[in-house]
C-alpha positions as CSV (number, residue, x, y, z in Angstrom):
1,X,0.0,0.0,0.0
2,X,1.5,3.6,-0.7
3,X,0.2,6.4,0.7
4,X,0.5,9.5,-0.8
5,X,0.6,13.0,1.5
6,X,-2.4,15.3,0.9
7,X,-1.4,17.6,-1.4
8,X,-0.3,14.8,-3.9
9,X,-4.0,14.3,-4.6
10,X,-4.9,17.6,-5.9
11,X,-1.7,18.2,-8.2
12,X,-3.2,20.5,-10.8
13,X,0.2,21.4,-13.3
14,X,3.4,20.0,-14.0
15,X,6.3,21.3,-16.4
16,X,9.1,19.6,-17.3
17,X,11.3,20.8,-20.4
18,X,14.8,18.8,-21.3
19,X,16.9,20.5,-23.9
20,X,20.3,18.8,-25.4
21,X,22.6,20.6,-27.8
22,X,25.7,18.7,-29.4
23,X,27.9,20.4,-31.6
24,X,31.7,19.8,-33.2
25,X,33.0,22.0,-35.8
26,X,36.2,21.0,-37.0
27,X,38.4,23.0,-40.0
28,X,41.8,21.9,-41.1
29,X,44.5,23.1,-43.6
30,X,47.2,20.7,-44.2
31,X,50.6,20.6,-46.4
32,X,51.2,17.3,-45.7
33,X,54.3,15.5,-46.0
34,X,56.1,15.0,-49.0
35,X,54.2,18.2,-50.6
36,X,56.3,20.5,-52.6
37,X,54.7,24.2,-53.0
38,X,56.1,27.3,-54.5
39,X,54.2,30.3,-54.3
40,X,54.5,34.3,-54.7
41,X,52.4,34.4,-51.6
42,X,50.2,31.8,-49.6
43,X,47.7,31.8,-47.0
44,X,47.0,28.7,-45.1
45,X,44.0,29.2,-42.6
46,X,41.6,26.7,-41.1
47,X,38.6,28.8,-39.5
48,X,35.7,28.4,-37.8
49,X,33.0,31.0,-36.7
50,X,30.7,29.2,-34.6
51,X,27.0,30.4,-32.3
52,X,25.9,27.4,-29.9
53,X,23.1,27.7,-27.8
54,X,20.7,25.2,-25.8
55,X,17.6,26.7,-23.5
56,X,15.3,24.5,-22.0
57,X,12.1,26.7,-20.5
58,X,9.8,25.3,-18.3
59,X,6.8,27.3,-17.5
60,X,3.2,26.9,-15.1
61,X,0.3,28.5,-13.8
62,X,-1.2,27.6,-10.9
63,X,-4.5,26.6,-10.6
64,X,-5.1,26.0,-7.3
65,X,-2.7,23.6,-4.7
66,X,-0.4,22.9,-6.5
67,X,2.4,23.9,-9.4
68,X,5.6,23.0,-10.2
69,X,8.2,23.3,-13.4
70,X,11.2,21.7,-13.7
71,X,13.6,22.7,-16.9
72,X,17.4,20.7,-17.4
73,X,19.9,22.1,-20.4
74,X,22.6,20.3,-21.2
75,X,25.2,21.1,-24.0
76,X,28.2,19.6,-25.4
77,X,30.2,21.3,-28.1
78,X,33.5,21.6,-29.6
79,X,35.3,23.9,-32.5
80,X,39.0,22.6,-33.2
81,X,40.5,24.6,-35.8
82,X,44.3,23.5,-37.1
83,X,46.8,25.1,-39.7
84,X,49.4,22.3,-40.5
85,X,52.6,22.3,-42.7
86,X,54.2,19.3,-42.8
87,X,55.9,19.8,-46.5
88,X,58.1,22.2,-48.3
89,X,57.0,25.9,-48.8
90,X,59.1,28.1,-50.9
91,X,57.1,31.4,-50.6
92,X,58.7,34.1,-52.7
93,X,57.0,37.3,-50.5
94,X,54.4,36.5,-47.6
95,X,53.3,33.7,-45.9
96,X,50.3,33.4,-43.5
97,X,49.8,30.4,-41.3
98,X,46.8,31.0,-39.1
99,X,44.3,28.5,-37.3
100,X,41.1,30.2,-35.8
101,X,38.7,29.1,-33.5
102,X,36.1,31.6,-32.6
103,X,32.9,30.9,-30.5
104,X,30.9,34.1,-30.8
105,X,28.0,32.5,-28.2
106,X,28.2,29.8,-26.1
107,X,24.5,29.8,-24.3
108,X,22.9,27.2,-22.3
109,X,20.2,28.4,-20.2
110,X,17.9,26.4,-18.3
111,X,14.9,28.2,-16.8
112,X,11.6,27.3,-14.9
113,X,9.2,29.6,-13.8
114,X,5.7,28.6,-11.8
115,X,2.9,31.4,-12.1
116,X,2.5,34.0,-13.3
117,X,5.8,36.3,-12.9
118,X,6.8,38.6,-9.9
119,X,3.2,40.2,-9.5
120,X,1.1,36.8,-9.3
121,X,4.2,35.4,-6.8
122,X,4.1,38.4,-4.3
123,X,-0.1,38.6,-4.5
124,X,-0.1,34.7,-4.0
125,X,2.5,35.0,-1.3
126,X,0.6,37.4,0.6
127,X,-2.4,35.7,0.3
128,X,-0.9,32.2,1.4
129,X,0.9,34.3,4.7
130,X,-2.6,35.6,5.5
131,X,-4.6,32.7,5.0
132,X,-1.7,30.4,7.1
133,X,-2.1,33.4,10.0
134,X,-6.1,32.9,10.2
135,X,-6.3,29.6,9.2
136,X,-2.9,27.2,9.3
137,X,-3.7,26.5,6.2
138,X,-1.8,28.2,2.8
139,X,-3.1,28.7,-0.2
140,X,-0.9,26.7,-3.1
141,X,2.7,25.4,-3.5
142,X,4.7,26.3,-6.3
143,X,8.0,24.8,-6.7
144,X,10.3,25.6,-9.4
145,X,14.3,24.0,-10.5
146,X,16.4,25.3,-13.2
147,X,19.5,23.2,-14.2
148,X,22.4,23.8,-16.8
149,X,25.2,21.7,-17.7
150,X,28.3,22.6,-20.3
151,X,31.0,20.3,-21.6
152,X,32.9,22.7,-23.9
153,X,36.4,22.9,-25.6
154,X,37.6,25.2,-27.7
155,X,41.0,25.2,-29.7
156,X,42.9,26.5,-32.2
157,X,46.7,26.0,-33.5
158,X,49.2,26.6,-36.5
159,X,51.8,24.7,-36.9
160,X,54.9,23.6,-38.3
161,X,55.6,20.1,-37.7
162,X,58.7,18.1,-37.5
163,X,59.7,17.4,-41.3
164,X,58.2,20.6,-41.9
165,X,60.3,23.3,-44.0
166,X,59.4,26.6,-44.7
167,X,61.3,29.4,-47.1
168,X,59.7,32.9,-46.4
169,X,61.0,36.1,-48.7
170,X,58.8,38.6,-47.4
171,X,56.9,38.5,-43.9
172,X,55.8,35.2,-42.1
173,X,52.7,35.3,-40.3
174,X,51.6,32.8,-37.5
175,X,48.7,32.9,-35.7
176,X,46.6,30.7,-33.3
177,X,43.1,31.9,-31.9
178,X,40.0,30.6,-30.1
179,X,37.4,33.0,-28.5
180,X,34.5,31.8,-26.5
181,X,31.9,33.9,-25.0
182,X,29.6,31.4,-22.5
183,X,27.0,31.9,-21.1
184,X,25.0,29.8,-18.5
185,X,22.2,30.6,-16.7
186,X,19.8,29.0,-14.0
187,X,16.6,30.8,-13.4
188,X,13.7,29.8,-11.1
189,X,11.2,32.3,-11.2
C-alpha cells in the first residue's frame, strides 16, 4: 500500500522541459608531408565562426494547490581549428599560417518559472501568509528547478611540424586563436 501526503492528490500542473545541444566543428588546412609548393604568396587558414546555444524553458500556472516546473539544459560542443605544414614551402614574399577558432556564443540556459511572474508570486505569497495566519492552512505550492550543464572545448593552432620546412622572402605570419563567449544561466522564477 503507498500512501501518498495530501497535497499529492490535488496536483493541478506540471512542467518539465529537457533540452540537449551537441555540436563539433572542425576545420583543417594541411601541407602534408612529401608536398612540394612554391608560391608568390600563400595563406594557409583553417577557420571556424561558430554560435551554440541550448535553452530549455519550463513554465506553469497555478490553478489552485499545486504547481511546479522543472527545466534541465545540457550542451556539449567543440570547434577545433588547425593550420598544418608538414611539406616544403618556398614562398617568394608573404606567408600566413593561421588556425582560428572563434565561438561568438556559447548559451545554455535552463529556466523554470511557476505562475505567473513577480506580481502573481508576491499577490499569491501574501495571500498564502494571510490565509496560514487565520487559518494554518496556505493557499498553493509552487515549486520551481532550473539546471544547466556545459561540456565545452575550444582550440585552435598553426603549426609547423617536425619534417616541416618553410622558405619565407617577405613576412611570415603565425597565428593561433580561439574565442569563447559562455554563457549559462539557471533561473527559477
Amino acid at each position: 500500500k503507498v500512501s501518498l501526503p495530501p497535497f499529492s492528490k490535488s496536483l493541478n500542473f506540471f512542467s518539465v522541459m529537457v533540452a540537449y545541444g551537441q555540436a563539433h566543428s572542425k576545420s583543417e588546412a594541411t601541407i602534408g608531408a612529401g608536398a612540394v609548393v612554391t608560391a608568390q604568396e600563400a595563406s594557409i587558414q583553417a577557420a571556424n565562426l561558430n554560435s551554440f546555444s541550448t535553452e530549455a524553458k519550463a513554465e506553469t500556472s497555478p490553478t489552485s494547490s499545486f504547481s511546479g516546473a522543472m527545466a534541465v539544459a545540457v550542451s556539449d560542443y567543440k570547434s577545433e581549428a588547425s593550420a598544418t605544414v608538414s611539406g616544403t614551402l618556398y614562398i617568394a614574399n608573404d606567408l600566413l599560417l593561421e588556425g582560428d577558432s572563434i565561438t561568438l556564443e556559447n548559451s545554455t540556459k535552463a529556466k523554470a518559472g511557476s505562475g505567473n511572474g513577480l506580481k502573481d508570486k508576491l499577490v499569491r505569497g501574501a495571500l498564502n501568509k494571510i490565509k496560514t495566519l487565520a487559518t494554518g492552512q496556505g493557499t498553493s505550492v509552487a515549486l520551481g528547478a532550473g539546471l544547466a550543464w556545459v561540456n565545452s572545448t575550444n582550440s585552435a593552432e598553426a603549426v609547423i611540424g617536425d619534417n616541416g620546412i618553410v622558405e619565407v622572402g617577405g613576412d611570415f605570419w603565425t597565428n593561433d586563436t580561439f574565442h569563447t563567449r559562455d554563457i549559462v544561466r539557471q533561473t527559477v522564477v
